[in-house]
Steps between C-alpha positions, in 0.01 A plus 500: 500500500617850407633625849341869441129425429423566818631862516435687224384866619243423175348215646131546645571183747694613846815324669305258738586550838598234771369386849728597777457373822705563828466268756569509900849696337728564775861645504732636751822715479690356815287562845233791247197309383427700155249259380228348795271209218412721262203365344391668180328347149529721228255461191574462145562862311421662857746830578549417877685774709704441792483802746655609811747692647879470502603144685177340455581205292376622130838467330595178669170344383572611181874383468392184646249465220789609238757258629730733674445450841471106574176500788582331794194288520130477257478515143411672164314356246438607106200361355504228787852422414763503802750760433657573853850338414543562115743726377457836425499487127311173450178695658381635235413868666560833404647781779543850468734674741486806684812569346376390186868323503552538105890441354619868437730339240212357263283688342109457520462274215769260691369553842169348415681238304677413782233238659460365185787364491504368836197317400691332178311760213688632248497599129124625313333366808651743739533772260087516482433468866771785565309719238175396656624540875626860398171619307288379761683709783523774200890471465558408152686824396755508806641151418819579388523765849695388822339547847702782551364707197111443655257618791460321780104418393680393154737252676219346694316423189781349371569274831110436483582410120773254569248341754206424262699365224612173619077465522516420891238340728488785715633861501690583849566862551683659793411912547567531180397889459697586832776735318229670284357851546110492617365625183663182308436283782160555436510487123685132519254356770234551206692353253617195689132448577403505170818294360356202773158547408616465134770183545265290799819448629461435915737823643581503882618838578734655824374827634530720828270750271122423640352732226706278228351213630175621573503646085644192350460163701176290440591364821749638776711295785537698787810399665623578884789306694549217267112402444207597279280706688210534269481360082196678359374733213605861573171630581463263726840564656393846512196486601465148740868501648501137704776637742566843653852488335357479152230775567803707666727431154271514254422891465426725819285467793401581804511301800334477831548317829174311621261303674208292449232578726241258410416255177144427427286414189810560201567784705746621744539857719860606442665762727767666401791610760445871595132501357195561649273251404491175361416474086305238375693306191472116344618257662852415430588090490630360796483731785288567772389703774829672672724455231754802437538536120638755257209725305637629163364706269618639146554883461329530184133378734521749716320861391618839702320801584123583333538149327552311859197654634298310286641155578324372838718129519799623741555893500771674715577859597913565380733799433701517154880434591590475151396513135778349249464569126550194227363653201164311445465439869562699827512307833352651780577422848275543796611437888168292620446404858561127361829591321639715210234433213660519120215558212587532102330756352443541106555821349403710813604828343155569459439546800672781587885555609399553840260223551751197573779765745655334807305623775182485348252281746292269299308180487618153403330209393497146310214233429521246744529237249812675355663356842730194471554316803768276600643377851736665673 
């Protein structure tokens, strides 16, 4: 069979993507546990982001998955295969470095050729794919260039180029848009969505970025200390955090010490430390009656001023201590008898200059349902 049929940028089939699945996958560097059984099953053709903050575990996982970190115990499978033990470049995946980690001696045209090669394809057969790999990341007339000679969004296409051409099973990228400017950060997220939309191909992608995720992922791994913390859709990351570290990472809140007064009928009276009175809420899973748990509450469901007035669920009397600016947003901060409240405010120029100063006494509030609820 003709080696390139399956990756002509022409073709109206897509690269089909492979089954990965991680399994109880441990590893430790000396005493430091940086993987606790990971469990994670990855679709076919899904874009699956891993997420968290700087020591969490993301990049092991993902090196483990490549083949350059050998776990300590579990394993990988492709397509149901067993994969834990085989070398690197008998694996059959595709990774795209931070770095992007292209030969500054070889110019485009050989850089993509490169895996190629390692993969035994030569002549007419390699020449194609090359041409196709280039057009398809929309590099065809910087062939001939070096790395040195491009931008640092044209040298990631080109490292994404030399990834798709050898047709792998899956696409592993590590921050890949790290070293770019926000503007073409943004631009390459949209393109790398569409590229994976367009090939099928099943992409697991490193991030610290919760916006990137959020934008691009069909399904984001929260990671903390080693483990997955939560593997959902992002809205319902967003919006249904399972543990007060995801609903703390993923995007702002507020947060509130707690206690439960009293569960009855789906229902429980929540009372919040330094408040007045008890607010009724739904009943959270698992708790009862005397329970001290942390109330949170995202910025952008809480109104201000006139706009509070009209919300009855839980309002509070606060001073403005702050108002910061962030273009299509302004954050305004109000000291509460339960704690410093934060709300996100949409174009409030309206308003009036004056209407959002520090020092200005006004109302708070939120919808009751709004609440997420966790133990302490």
């Amino acid at each position: 069979m003709d080696q390139s049929s399956k990756f002509p940028v022409t073709a109206s089939r897509s690269t089909a993507g492979a089954v990965v699945d991680i399994r109880a996958l441990r590893h430790n560097f000396g005493a430091v546990s940086a993987l606790r059984a990971v469990d994670l099953s990855i679709q076919a053709g899904e874009f699956v982001a891993l997420l968290g903050p700087s020591g969490c575990g993301k990049t092991t996982l993902l090196r483990c998955i490549a083949g350059l970190v050998l776990p300590t115990g579990g394993e990988i499978l492709i397509d149901g295969q067993p994969i834990t033990h085989t070398p690197v470049h008998k694996r059959d995946l595709g990774m795209v470095f931070q770095s992007y980690a292209l030969f500054p001696h070889m110019t485009v045209s050989d850089n993509v050729q490169f895996g190629l090669k390692m993969h035994g394809v030569r002549g007419g057969v390699a020449d194609r794919r090359i041409a196709d790999a280039l057009a398809l990341v929309q590099m065809t007339d910087y062939q001939s260039r070096y790395p040195a000679q491009l931008s640092g969004g044209q040298r990631q296409r080109v490292a994404l180029a030399r990834a798709l051409v050898t047709q792998p099973k899956a696409l592993l990228l590590d921050e890949p848009f790290g070293a770019l400017d926000a503007k073409l950060r943004e631009s390459m997220q949209i393109e790398l969505r569409r590229l994976q939309k367009r090939l099928g191909v099943t992409t697991i992608f490193v991030t610290h970025d919760q916006q990137e995720a959020l934008t691009m992922a069909d399904r984001v791994a929260v990671m903390h200390d080693g483990r997955v913390e939560q593997f959902d859709a992002p809205a319902k990351i967003y919006n249904a955090p399972s543990t007060p570290f995801v609903a703390d990472f993923i995007g702002q809140t507020n947060r509130f010490g707690g206690t439960i007064q009293s569960i009855a009928n789906g229902r429980m009276n929540l009372r919040f430390d330094g408040g007045e009175h008890a607010v009724d809420v739904p009943a959270a899973h698992g708790m009862a009656g005397g329970d001290r748990v942390i109330a949170m509450v995202r910025p952008e469901c809480v109104r201000v001023g006139v706009e509070a007035t009209a919300q009855k669920d839980v309002t509070l009397p606060g001073t403005i201590t702050d108002t910061v600016f962030a273009g299509e947003k302004v954050s305004v901060y109000v000291q509460t008898s339960i704690g410093v409240v934060v709300a996100s405010l949409l174009n409030p120029t309206r308003q009036g200059s004056g209407a959002m100063a520090a020092g200005t006494d006004v109302p708070v509030s939120w919808r009751k349902d709004d609440l997420l609820i966790f133990h302490h």
